[in-house]
Phi, psi and omega in degrees: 000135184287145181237129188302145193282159170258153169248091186257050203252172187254180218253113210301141172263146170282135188300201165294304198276007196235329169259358186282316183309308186291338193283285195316298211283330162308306152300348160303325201285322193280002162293307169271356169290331178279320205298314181266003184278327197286323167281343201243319188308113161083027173284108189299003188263146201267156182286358130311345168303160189263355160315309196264315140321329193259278204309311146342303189278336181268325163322270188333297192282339149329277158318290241267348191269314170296298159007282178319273207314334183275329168277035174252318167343320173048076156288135178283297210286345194230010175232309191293355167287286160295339195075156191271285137031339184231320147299337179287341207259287210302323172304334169303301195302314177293332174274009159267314163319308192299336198266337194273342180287339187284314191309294163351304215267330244251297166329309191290317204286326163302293239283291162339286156205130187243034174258142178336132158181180173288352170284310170314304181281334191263335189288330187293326184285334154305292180284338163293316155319294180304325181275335181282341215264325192290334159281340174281330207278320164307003196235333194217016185202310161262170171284106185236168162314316193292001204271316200280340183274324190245155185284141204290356176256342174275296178320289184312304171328310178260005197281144153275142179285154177339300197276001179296299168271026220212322173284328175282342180288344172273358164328296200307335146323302160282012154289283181277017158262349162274347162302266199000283184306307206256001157254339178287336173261045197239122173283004173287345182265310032102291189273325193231110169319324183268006167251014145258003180261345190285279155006298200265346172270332193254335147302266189336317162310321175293313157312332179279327198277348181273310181315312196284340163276339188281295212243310184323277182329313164303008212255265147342323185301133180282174195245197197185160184214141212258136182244326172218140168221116199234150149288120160321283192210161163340328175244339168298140109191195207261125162213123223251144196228131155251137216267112171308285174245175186262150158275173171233092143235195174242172199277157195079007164278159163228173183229147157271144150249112185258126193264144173262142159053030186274118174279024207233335197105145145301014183287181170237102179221134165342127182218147166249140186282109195293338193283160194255129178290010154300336178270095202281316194284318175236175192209161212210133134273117180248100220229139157269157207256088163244027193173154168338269171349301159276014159282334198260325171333269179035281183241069170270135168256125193336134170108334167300124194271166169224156174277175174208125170240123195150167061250161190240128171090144155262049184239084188219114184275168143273178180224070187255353196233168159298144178233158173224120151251137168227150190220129150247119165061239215284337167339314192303333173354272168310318136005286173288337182293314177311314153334274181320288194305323206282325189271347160305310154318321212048059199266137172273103144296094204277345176253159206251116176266162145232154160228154210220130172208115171283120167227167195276322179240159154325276198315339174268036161233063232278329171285032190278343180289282203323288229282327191291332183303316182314317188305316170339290201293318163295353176073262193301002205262148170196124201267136181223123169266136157208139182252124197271339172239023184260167190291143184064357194296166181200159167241147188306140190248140148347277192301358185282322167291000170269340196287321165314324175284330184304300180297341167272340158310315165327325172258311179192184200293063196312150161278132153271149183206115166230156179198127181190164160290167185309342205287296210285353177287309180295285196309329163282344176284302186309314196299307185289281222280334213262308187280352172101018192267132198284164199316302161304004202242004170272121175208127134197191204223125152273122154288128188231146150233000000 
């Protein structure tokens, strides 16, 4: 007769890094909880009033637009918590919530009283800003639903380019300097000293981290000067920086760059860095050519100087567990970065890695030498190729990941590690939660810029 199992484990502690996540987010949370404790406290209007509706949705979108803005920021000590990739996500999130609750404060607060005055004005003028800048950025800098709504001959008509919009988007500053001036000149605020000082600390404050990041900061960046620039593949390629002073990063990080006197342009875009952070003095980027910008990476000439700002993410394994890494096309980046250290390292693997990497030809597998020496060397380490366009090719399936996971389970509880397009990122998450792998035990990164 089978005899029932004992669970003799003790009952899980949140790591360091799990309690740093509950500490931060619990104060964003407590923000708009002082904000509305501060305004409702001894408010004589009922909570149905459409008084106390217009001020409740205008506290929330308030809070939630500082927010937005200081997690645009790329604060260090709060992106090595979270990763920026999640911040980034979390600045959407918060700044759509924030526009619906404006709509809300906006309905209400008419409703109330709708005679002219300057409160009345800076707030309409704050949310007409807010709504053009929030349909440009949905129409011309992510991907949204709302894009399927308009018709492809009006869009190509109107369209802008990307840093076009990415310069107008810091317009939502000036969005939210006009919140400020339209809650400070409310007379719910207005009646009570700690709720202008509450105001003027939590705008203004919000306002200084953006100043410090937009000028300060730039200031600060280490610099760098382009030593190569080699084509990988057809679609790759490699541009190698010698370092002004050294950086510090880890492997699986990115950085933003921005190039001076660049027939490529001044923008600023995410690159992840390939190079093993052991090479202190230069660092290698390997980029794909997708768009005007990076088309032009190309023909950059040796001797350009660029600022670099990072290093940025948390997608850096140990190799204390079985690992699965999947790479789709330029995905393999971090990857290699992990790699090279580990073989810079002379690291003994004792857990069994794999990587699994989609590309569309042989030639767009511009590391297949390096990686097979890596299997040498790393022992435990082993590479799956799949070409989605060569004659007979195939693409990765759901079962190849599990199966994969399955052979690494042979040994102990494995980690996913992915960096891919959406299509094959959704298809390896289901494949990993389908095969059993904990939540936690889940990693990839999307780069936003």
């Amino acid at each position: 007769m089978r005899r029932p199992t004992q669970n003799n484990s003790l009952p899980s502690v949140p790591s360091p890094m799990e309690s740093k996540k509950l500490i931060v987010a619990g104060s964003a949370l407590a923000l708009p909880a002082l904000l509305l404790q501060s305004y409702f406290h001894g408010n004589g209007y009922s909570l149905l009033h459409s008084y106390s509706l217009g001020m409740f949705f205008g506290i929330i979108s308030y809070s939630l637009l500082s927010l937005s803005v200081i997690t645009s920021c790329r604060i260090k000590w709060i992106e090595k918590i979270f990763g920026q990739d999640k911040l980034i996500r979390f600045h959407g999130i918060t700044a759509g919530i924030a526009f619906v609750a404006a709509l809300f404060h906006l309905v209400f607060k008419l409703k109330f009283n709708a005679e002219p005055s300057v409160q009345i004005a800076t707030g309409m003028a704050a949310f007409s800003l807010f709504a053009l800048l929030s349909i440009m950025t949905h129409l011309f800098m992510i991907r949204s639903p709302l894009r399927k709504l308009i018709p492809t001959k009006i869009l190509e008509t109107i369209a802008i380019r990307y840093n076009t919009a990415k310069t107008l988007h810091n317009g939502m500053i000036l969005m939210f300097t006009l919140v400020i001036i339209h809650v400070l000149f409310a007379w719910s605020t207005a009646e009570q000293s700690l709720r202008m000082v509450a105001i003027h600390l939590t705008g203004w404050g919000t306002i200084l981290c953006y100043l410090n990041f937009r000028i300060i900061r730039p200031m600060n960046m280490p610099r760098a000067t382009v030593t190569a620039v080699t084509a990988c593949s057809p679609s790759m390629i490699s541009v190698t920086l010698r370092l002004e002073q050294p950086l510090q990063w880890s492997a699986g990080q990115f950085a933003y760059l921005t190039f001076s006197k660049s027939s490529a342009g001044r923008e600023e875009h995410p690159f992840t860095i390939a190079s093993a952070p052991h090479q202190s003095n230069e660092i290698e980027f390997v980029i794909k050519k997708s768009g005007l910008f990076t088309e032009r990476l190309a023909n950059l000439a040796v001797g350009t100087g660029a600022r670099i700002d990072g290093p940025y993410g948390t997608f850096t394994p140990s190799a204390d567990a079985p690992l699965l890494f999947v790479a789709g096309g330029v995905g393999i980046t971090p990857f290699l970065s992990i790699l090279r250290q580990w073989v810079s390292e002379q690291k003994v693997l004792t857990n069994p890695v794999m990587l699994i990497w989609s590309a569309t030809t042989e030639s767009e597998i511009p590391f297949a030498e390096e990686l097979r020496a890596m299997e040498r060397i790393l022992g435990k380490f082993s590479v799956k190729t799949f070409l989605t366009r060569e004659q007979n090719g195939a693409r990765i399936t759901g079962s190849d990941i599990i199966a994969a996971i399955e052979r690494l389970r042979e040994t102990a509880s494995p980690e996913l590690w992915f960096c891919a397009p959406s299509h094959l990122q959704d298809l390896v998450l289901s494949a990993g939660k389908t095969a059993g792998v904990k939540r936690r035990a889940i990693h990839f990164e999307k780069f936003t810029s």
